[in-house]
mmJSON file of the N, C-alpha and C atoms, coordinates in Angstrom:
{"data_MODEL":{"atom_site":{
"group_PDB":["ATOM","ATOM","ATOM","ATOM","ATOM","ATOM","ATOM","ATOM","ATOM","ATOM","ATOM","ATOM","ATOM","ATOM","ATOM","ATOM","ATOM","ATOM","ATOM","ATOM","ATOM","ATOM","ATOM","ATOM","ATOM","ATOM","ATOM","ATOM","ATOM","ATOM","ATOM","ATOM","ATOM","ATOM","ATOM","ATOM","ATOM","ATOM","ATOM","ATOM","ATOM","ATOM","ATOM","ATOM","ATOM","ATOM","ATOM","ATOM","ATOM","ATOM","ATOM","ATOM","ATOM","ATOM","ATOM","ATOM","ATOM","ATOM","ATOM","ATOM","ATOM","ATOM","ATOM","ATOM","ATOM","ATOM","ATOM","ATOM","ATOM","ATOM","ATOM","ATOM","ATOM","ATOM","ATOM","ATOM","ATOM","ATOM","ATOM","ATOM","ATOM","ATOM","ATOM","ATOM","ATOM","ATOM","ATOM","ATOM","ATOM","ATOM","ATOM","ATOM","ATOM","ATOM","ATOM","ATOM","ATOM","ATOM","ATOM","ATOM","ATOM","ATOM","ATOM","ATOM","ATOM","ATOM","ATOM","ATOM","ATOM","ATOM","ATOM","ATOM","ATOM","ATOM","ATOM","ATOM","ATOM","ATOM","ATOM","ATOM","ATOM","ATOM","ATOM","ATOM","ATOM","ATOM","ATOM","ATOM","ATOM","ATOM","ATOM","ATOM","ATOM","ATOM","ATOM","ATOM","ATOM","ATOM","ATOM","ATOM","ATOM","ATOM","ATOM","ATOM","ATOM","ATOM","ATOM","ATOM","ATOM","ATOM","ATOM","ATOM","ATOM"],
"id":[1,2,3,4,5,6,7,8,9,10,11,12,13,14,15,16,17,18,19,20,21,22,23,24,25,26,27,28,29,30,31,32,33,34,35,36,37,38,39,40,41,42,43,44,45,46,47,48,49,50,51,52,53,54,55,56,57,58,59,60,61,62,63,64,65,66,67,68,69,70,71,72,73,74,75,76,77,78,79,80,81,82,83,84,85,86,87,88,89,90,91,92,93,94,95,96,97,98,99,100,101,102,103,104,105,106,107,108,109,110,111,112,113,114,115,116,117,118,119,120,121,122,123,124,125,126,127,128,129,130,131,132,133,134,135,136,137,138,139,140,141,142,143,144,145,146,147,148,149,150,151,152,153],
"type_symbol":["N","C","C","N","C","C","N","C","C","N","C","C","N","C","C","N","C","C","N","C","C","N","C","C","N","C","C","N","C","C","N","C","C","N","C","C","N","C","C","N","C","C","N","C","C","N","C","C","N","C","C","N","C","C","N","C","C","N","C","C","N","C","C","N","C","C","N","C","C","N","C","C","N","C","C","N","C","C","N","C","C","N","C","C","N","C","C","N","C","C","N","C","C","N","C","C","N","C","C","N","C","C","N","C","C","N","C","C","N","C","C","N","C","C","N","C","C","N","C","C","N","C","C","N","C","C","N","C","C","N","C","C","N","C","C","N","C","C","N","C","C","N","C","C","N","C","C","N","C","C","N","C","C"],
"label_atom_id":["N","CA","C","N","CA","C","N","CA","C","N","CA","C","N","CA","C","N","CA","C","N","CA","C","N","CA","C","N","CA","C","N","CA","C","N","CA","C","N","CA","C","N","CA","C","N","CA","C","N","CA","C","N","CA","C","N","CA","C","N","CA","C","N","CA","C","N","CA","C","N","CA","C","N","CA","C","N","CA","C","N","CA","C","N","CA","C","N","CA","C","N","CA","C","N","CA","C","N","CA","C","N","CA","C","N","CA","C","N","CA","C","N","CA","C","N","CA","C","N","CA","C","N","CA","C","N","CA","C","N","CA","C","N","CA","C","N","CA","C","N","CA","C","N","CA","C","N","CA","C","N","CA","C","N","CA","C","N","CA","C","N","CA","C","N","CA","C","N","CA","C","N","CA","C","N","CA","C"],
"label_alt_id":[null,null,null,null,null,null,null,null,null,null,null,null,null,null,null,null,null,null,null,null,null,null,null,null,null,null,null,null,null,null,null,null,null,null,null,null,null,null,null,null,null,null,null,null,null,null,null,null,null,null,null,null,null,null,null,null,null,null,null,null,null,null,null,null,null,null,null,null,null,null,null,null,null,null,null,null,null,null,null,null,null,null,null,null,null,null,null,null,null,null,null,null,null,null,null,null,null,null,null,null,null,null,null,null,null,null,null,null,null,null,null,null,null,null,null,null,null,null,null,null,null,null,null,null,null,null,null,null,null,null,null,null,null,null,null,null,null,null,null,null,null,null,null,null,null,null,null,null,null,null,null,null,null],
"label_comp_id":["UNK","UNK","UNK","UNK","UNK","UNK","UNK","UNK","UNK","UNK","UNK","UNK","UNK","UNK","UNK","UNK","UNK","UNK","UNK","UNK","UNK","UNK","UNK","UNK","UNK","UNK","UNK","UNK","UNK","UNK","UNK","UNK","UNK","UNK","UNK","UNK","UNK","UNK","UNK","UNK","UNK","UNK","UNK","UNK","UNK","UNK","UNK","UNK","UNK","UNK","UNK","UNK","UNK","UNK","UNK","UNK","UNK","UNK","UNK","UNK","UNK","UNK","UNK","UNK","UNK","UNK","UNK","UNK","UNK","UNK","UNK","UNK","UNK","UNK","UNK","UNK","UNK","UNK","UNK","UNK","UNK","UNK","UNK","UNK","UNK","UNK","UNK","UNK","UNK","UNK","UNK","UNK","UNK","UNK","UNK","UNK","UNK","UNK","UNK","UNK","UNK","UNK","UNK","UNK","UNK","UNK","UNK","UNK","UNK","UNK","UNK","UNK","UNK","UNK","UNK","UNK","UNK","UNK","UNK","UNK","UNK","UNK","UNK","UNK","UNK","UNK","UNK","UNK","UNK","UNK","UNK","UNK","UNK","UNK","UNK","UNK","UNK","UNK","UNK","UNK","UNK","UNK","UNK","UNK","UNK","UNK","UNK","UNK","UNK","UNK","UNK","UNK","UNK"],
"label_asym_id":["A","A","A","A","A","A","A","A","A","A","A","A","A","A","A","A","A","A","A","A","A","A","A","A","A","A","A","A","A","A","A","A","A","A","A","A","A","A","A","A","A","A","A","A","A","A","A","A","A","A","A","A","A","A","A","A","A","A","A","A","A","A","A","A","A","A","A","A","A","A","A","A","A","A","A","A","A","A","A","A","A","A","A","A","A","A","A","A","A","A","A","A","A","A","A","A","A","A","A","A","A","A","A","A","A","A","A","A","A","A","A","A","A","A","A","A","A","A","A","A","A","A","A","A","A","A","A","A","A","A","A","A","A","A","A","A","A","A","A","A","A","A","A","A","A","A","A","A","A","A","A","A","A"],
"label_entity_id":["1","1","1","1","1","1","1","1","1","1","1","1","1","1","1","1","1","1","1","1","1","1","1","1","1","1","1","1","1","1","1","1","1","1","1","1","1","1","1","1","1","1","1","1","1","1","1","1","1","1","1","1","1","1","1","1","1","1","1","1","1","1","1","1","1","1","1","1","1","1","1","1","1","1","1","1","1","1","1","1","1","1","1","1","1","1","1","1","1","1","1","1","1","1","1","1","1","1","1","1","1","1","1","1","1","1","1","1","1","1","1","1","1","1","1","1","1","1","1","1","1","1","1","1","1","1","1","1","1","1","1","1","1","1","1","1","1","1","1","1","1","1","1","1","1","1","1","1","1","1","1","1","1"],
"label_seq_id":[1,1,1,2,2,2,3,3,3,4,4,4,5,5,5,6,6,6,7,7,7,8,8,8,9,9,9,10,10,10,11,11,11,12,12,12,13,13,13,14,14,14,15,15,15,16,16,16,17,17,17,18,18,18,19,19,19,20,20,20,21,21,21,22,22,22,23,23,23,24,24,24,25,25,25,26,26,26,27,27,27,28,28,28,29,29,29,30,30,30,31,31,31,32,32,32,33,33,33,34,34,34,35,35,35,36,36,36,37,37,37,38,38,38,39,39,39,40,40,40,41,41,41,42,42,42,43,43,43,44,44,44,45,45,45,46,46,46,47,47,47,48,48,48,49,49,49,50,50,50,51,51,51],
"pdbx_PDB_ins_code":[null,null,null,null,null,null,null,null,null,null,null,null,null,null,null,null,null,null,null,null,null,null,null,null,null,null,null,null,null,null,null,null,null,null,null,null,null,null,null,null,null,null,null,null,null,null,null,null,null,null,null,null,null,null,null,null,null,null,null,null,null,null,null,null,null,null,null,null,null,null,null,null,null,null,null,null,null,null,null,null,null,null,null,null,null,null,null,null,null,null,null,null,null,null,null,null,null,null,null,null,null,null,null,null,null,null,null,null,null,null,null,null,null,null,null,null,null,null,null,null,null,null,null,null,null,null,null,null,null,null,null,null,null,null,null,null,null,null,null,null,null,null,null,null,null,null,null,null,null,null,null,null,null],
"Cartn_x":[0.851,0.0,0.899,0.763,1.713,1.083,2.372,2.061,0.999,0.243,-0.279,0.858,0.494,1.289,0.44,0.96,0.427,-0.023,0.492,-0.025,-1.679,-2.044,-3.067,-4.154,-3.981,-4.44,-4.577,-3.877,-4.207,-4.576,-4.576,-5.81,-7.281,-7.436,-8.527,-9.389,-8.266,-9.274,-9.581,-8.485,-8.484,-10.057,-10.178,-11.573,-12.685,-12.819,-13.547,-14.496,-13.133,-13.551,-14.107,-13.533,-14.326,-15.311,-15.914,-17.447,-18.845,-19.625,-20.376,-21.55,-22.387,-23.5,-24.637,-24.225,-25.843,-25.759,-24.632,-24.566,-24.914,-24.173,-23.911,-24.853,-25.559,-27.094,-26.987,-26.939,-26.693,-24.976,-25.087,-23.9,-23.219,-23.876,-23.544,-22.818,-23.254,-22.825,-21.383,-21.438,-20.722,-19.427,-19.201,-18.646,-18.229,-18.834,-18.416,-17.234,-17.793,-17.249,-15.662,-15.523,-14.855,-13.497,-14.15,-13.638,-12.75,-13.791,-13.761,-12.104,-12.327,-11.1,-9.971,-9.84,-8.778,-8.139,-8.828,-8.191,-7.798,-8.285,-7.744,-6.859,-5.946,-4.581,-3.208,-2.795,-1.27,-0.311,-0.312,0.531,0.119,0.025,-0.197,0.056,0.474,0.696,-0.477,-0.439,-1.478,-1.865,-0.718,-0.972,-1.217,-0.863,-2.171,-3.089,-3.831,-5.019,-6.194,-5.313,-5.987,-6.084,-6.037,-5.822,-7.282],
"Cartn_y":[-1.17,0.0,1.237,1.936,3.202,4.319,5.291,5.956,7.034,7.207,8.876,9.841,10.612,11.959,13.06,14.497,14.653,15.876,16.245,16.972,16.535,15.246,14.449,14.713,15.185,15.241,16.382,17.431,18.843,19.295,18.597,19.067,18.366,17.709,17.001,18.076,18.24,19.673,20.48,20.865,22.403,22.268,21.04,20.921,20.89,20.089,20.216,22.335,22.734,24.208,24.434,24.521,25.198,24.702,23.843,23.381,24.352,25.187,25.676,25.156,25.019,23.977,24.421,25.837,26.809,26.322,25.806,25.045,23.434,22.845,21.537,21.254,21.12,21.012,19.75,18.258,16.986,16.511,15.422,14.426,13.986,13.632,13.22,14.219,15.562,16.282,17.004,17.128,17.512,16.55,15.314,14.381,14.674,14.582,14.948,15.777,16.682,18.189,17.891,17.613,17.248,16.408,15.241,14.182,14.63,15.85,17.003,17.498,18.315,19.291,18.825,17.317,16.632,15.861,15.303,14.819,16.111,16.917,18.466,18.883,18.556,18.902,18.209,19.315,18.833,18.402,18.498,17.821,16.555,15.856,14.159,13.723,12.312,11.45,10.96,10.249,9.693,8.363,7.848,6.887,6.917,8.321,8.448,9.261,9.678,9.524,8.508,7.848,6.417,5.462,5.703,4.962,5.081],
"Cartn_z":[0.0,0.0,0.0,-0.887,-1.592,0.69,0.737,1.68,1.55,2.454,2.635,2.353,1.324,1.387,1.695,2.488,3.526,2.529,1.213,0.246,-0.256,-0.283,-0.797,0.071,2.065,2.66,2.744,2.209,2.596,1.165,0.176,-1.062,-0.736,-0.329,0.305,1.094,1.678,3.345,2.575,2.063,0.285,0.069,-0.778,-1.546,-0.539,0.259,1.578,1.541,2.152,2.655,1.491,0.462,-1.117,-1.51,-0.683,-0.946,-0.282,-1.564,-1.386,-1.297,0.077,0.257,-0.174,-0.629,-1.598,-2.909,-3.592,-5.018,-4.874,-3.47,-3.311,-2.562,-2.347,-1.844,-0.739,-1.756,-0.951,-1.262,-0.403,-0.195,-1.262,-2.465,-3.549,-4.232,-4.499,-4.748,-4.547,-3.22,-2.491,-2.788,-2.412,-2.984,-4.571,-5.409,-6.463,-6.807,-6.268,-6.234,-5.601,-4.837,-3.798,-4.484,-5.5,-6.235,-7.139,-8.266,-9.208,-8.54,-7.799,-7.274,-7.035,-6.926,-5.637,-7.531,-8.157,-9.754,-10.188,-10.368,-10.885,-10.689,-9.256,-9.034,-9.507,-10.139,-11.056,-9.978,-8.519,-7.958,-7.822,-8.321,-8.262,-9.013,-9.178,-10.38,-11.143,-12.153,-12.573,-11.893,-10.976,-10.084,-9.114,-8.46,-7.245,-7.548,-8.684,-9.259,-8.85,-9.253,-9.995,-8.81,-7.64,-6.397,-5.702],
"occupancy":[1.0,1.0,1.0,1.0,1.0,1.0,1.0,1.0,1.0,1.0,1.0,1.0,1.0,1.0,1.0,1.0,1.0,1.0,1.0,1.0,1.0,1.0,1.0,1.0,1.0,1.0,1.0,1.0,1.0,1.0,1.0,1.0,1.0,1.0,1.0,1.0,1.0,1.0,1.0,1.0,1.0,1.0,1.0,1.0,1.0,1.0,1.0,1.0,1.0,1.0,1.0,1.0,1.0,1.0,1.0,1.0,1.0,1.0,1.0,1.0,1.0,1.0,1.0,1.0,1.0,1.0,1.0,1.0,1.0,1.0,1.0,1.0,1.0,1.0,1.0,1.0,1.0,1.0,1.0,1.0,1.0,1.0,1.0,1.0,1.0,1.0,1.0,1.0,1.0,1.0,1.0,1.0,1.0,1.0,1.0,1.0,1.0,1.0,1.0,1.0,1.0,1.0,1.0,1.0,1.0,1.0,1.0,1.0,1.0,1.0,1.0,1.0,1.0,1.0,1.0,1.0,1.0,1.0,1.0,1.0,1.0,1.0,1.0,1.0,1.0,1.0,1.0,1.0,1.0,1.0,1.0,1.0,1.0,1.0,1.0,1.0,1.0,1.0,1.0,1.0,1.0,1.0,1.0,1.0,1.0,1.0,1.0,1.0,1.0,1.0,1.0,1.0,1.0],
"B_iso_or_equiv":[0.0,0.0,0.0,0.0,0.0,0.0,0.0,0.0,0.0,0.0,0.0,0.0,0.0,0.0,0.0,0.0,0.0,0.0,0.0,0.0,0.0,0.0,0.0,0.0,0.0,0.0,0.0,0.0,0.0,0.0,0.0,0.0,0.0,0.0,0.0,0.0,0.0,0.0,0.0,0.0,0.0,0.0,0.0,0.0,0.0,0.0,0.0,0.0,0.0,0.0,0.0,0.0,0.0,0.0,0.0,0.0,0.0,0.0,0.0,0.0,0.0,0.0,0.0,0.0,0.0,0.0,0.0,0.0,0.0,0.0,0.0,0.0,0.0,0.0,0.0,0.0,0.0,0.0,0.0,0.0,0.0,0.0,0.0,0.0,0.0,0.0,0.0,0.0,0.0,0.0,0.0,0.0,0.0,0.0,0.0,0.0,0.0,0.0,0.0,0.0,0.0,0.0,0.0,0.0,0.0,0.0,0.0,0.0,0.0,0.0,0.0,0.0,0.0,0.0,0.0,0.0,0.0,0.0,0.0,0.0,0.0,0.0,0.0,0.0,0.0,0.0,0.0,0.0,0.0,0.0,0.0,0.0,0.0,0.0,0.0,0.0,0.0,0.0,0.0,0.0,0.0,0.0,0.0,0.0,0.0,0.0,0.0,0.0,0.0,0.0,0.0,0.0,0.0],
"pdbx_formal_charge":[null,null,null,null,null,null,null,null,null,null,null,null,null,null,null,null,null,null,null,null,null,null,null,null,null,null,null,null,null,null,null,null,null,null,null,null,null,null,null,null,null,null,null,null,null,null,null,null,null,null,null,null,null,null,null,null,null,null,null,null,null,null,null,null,null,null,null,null,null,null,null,null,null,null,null,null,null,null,null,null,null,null,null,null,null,null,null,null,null,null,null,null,null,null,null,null,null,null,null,null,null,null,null,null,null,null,null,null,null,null,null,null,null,null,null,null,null,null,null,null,null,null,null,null,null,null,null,null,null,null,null,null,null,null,null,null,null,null,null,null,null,null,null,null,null,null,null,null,null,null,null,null,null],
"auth_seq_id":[1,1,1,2,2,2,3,3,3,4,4,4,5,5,5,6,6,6,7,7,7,8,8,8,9,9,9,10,10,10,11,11,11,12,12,12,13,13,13,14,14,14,15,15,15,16,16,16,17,17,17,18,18,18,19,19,19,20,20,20,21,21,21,22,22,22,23,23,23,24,24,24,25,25,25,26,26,26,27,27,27,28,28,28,29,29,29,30,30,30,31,31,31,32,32,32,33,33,33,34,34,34,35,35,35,36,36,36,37,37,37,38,38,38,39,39,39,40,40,40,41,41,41,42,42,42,43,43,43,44,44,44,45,45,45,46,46,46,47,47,47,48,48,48,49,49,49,50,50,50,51,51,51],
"auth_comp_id":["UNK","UNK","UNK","UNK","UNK","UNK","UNK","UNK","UNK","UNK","UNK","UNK","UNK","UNK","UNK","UNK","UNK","UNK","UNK","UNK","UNK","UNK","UNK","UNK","UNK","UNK","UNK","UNK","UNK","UNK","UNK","UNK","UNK","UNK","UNK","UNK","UNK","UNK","UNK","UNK","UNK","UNK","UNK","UNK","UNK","UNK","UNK","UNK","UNK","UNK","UNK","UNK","UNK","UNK","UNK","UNK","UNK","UNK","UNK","UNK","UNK","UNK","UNK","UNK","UNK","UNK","UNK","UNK","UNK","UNK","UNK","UNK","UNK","UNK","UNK","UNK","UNK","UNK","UNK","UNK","UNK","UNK","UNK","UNK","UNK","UNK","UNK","UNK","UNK","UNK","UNK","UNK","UNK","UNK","UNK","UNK","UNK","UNK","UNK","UNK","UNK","UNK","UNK","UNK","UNK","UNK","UNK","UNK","UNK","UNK","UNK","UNK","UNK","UNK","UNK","UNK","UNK","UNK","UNK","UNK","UNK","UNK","UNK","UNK","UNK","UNK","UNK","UNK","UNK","UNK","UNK","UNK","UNK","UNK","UNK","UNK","UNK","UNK","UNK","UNK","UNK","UNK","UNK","UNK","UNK","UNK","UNK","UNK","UNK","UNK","UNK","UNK","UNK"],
"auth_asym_id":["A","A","A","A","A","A","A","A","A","A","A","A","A","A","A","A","A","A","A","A","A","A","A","A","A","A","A","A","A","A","A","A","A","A","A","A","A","A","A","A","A","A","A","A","A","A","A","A","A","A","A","A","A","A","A","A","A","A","A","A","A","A","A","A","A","A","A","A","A","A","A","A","A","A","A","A","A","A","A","A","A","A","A","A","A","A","A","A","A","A","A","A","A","A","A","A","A","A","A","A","A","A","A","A","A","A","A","A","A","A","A","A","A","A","A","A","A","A","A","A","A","A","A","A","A","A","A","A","A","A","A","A","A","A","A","A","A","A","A","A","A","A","A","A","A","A","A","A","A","A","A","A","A"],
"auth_atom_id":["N","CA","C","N","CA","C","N","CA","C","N","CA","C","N","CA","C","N","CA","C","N","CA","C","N","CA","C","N","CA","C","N","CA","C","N","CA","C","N","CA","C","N","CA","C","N","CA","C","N","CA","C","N","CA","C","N","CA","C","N","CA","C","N","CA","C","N","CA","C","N","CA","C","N","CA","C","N","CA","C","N","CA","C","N","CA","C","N","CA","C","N","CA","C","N","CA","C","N","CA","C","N","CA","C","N","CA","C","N","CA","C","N","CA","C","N","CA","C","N","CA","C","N","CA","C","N","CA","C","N","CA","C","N","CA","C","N","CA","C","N","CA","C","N","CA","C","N","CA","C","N","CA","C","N","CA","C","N","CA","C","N","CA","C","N","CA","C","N","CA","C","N","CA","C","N","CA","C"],
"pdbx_PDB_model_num":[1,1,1,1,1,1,1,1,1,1,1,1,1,1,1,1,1,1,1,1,1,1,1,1,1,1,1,1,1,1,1,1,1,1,1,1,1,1,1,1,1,1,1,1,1,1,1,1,1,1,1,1,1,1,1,1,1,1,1,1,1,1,1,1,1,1,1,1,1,1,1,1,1,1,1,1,1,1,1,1,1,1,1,1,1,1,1,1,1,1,1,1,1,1,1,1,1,1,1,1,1,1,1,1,1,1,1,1,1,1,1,1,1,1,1,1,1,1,1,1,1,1,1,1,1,1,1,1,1,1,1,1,1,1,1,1,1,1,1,1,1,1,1,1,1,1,1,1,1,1,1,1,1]
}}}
């Protein structure tokens, strides 16, 4: 099992706070969104992408 990097965890929180619950209504969403932001970042590989 590849490590936690602690960058992965603090784009995570990143996307978290930037979730607007007047757009993101439910869980699913929110999630999405969340999913959306965290693949979007150029600091990652395509293999921890894909994890």
């Amino acid at each position: 099992m590849p490590p936690i990097r602690k960058e992965l965890i603090a784009a995570i929180n990143k996307a978290i706070i930037l979730v607007d619950h007047n757009i993101h209504r439910n869980i699913d969403q929110q999630f999405e969104f969340i999913k959306k932001t965290v693949l979007e970042d150029d600091s990652f590989t395509n293999d921890e992408k894909n994890l």
